[in-house]
C-alpha positions in Angstrom: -7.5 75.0 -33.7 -5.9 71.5 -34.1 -3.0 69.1 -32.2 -0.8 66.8 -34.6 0.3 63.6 -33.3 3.6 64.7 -35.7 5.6 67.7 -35.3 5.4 69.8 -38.2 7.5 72.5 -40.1 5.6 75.3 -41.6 7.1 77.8 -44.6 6.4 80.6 -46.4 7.8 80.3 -50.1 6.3 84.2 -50.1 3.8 85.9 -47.8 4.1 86.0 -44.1 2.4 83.3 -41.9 1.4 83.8 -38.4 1.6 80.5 -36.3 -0.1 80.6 -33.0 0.0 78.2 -30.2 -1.3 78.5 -26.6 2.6 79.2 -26.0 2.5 82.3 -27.8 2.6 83.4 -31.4 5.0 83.4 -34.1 5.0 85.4 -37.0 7.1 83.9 -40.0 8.5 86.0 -43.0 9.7 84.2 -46.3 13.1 82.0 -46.0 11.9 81.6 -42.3 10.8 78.0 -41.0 8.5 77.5 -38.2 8.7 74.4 -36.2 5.5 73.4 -33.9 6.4 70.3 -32.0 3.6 67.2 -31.4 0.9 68.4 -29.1 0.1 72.1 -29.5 -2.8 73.0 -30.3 -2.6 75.6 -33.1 -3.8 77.4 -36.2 -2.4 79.4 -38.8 -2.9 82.3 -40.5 -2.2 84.0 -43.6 -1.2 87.5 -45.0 -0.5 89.0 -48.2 0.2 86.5 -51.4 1.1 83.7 -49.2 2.3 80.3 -50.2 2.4 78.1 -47.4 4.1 74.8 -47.3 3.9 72.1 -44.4 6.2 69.8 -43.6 5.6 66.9 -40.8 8.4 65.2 -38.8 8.3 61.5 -37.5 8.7 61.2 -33.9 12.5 59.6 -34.6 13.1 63.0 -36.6 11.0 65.6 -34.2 13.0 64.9 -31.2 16.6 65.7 -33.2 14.7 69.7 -32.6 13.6 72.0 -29.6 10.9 71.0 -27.8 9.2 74.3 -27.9 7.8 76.1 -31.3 10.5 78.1 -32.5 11.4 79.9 -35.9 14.7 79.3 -37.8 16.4 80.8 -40.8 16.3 78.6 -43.5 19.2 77.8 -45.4 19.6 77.9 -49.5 19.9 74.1 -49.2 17.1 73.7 -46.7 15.1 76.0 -48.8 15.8 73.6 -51.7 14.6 70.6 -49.3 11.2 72.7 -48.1 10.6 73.3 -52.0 11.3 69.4 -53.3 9.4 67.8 -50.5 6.5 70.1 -50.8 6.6 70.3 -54.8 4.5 68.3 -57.5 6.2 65.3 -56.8 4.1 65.1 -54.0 1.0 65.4 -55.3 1.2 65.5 -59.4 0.2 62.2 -60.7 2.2 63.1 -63.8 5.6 63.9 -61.9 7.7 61.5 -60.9 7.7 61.2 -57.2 10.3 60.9 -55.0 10.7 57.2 -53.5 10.1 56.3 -49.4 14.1 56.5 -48.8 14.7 59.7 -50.9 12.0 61.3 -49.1 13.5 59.9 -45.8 17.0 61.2 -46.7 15.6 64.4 -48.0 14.1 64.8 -44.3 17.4 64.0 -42.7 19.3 67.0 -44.6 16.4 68.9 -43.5 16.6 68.7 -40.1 20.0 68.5 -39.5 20.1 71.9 -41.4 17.7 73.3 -39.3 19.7 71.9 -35.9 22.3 74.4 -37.6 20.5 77.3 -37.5 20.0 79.8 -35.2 16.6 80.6 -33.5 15.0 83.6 -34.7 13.8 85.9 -32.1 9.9 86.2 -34.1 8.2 84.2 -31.1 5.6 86.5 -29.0 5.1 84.6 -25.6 1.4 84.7 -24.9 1.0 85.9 -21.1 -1.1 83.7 -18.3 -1.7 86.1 -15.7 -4.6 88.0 -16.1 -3.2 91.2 -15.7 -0.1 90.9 -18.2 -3.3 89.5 -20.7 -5.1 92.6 -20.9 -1.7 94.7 -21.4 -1.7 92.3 -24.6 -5.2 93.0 -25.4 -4.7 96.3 -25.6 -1.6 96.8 -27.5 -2.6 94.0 -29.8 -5.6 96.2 -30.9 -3.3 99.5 -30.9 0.0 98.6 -31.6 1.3 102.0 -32.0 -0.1 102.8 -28.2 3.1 104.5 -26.6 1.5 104.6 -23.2 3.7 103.9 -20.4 4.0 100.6 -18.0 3.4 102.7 -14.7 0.1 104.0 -17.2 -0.6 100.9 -17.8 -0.7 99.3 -14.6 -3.1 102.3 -13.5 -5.7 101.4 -15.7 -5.7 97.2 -15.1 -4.9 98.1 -11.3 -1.4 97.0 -10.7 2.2 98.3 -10.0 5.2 99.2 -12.1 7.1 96.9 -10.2 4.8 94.2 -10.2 4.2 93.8 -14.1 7.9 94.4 -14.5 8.5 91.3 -12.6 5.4 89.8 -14.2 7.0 90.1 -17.2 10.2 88.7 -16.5 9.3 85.8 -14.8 6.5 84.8 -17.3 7.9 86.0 -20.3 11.6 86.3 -20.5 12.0 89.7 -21.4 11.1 93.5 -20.3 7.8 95.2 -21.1 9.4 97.3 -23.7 11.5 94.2 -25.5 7.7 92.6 -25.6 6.3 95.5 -26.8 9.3 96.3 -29.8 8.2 92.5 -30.2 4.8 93.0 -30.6 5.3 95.9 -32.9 7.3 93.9 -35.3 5.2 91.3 -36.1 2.5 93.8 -36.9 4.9 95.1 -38.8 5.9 92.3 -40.5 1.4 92.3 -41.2 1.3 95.3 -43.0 4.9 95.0 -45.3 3.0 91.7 -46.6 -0.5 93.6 -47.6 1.7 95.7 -49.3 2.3 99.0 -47.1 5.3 101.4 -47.6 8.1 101.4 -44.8 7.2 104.9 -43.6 3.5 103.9 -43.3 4.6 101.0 -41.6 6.4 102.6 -38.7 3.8 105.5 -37.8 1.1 102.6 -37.5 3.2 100.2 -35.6 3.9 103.2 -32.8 7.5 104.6 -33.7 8.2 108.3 -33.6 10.2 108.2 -37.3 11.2 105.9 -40.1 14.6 105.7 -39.1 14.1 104.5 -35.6 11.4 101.7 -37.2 14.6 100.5 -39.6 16.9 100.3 -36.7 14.7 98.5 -34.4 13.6 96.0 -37.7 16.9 95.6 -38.8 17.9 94.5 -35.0 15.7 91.6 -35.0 14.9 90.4 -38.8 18.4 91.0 -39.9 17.5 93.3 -43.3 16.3 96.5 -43.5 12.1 96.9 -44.6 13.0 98.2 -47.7 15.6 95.1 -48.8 13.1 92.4 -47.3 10.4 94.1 -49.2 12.5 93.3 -52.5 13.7 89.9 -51.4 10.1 88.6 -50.4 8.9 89.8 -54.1 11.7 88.3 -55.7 10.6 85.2 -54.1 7.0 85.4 -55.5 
């Protein structure tokens, strides 16, 4: 794991990247843009046919974003931007590169774009109580575990009400908005290496297809089946 001194944006031209900070994890589906501000520690990692471009933000430019790692929606235009200022101008001798001010503008549109978009709800919170951590153990291994809280909180030794809490107050959110969460990302795993919707939805702990494409739809804003087609049309 490593800290930039420089915020950086991270995108996946195809693929799906998983970003992970000691805030939490975000996982990062083409046309999405991670941001990781200066300071967390972090690594990434890869899945599917992934082509991964970074970005980094001067201090003058990083503080024009949130000062938490977030995911946005990227633009046509500032998909345009990722693309130029990660392309062989950068790093093809035979190209011919883009100058110090057309880079610096080129930032600009960048993040001024991104301060445009909406945040993307694709950040898992990582939990810090001990007991919240081995609920994320668990369902990290098994995804598709439909155990109950109350359940739960019988094996790891603690109350309904007290994880309930737990999780809103360290999280943001309800058990089972962490857990859809959760589920989604995995999900978001196995559509990259290439796994059919229907396969998808059985191994990431849904009773049917249908109620897989709802809850996806809800939070990615496309079906499985249409981001499917739109992340190979990007390859």
């Amino acid at each position: 794991m490593r800290s930039h001194a420089r915020g950086h944006l991270v995108y996946a031209a195809s693929g799906v990247l998983a970003v992970h900070t000691e805030r939490g994890t975000s996982v990062v589906p083409a046309n999405r843009v991670a941001w990781t501000p200066a300071g967390f520690t972090h690594y990434h990692r890869a899945h599917g046919d992934t082509d991964m471009r970074i970005v980094f933000l001067a201090p003058s430019l990083a503080r024009l974003l949130s000062d938490h790692p977030a995911v946005f929606l990227a633009s046509g235009l500032a998909r345009e931007v990722l693309l130029a200022l990660t392309g062989p101008r950068n790093y093809d001798d035979a190209a011919p590169g883009y100058s110090g001010s057309a880079r610096s503008r080129l930032l600009r549109v960048l993040v001024d774009e991104l301060r445009e978009a909406h945040e993307q709800p694709l950040h898992l919170p990582e939990p810090r109580d001990d007991r919240l951590r081995a609920i994320a153990r668990m369902l990290h291994a098994t995804p598709a575990d439909s155990t109950t809280l109350a359940e739960l909180g019988k094996t790891i030794g603690a109350s309904t009400r007290t994880l309930s809490r737990l999780f809103r107050d360290e999280l943001g959110m309800t058990f089972y908005e962490w857990r859809t969460q959760l589920r989604i990302h995995h999900a978001l795993v196995l559509l990259a290496e290439g796994h059919s919707t229907t396969r998808t939805a059985y191994a990431c702990g849904w009773s049917n297809p249908s109620s897989f494409i709802a809850a996806f739809t809800n939070i990615i804003g496309t079906t499985p089946g249409r981001y499917r087609i739109s992340r190979n049309s990007a390859e």
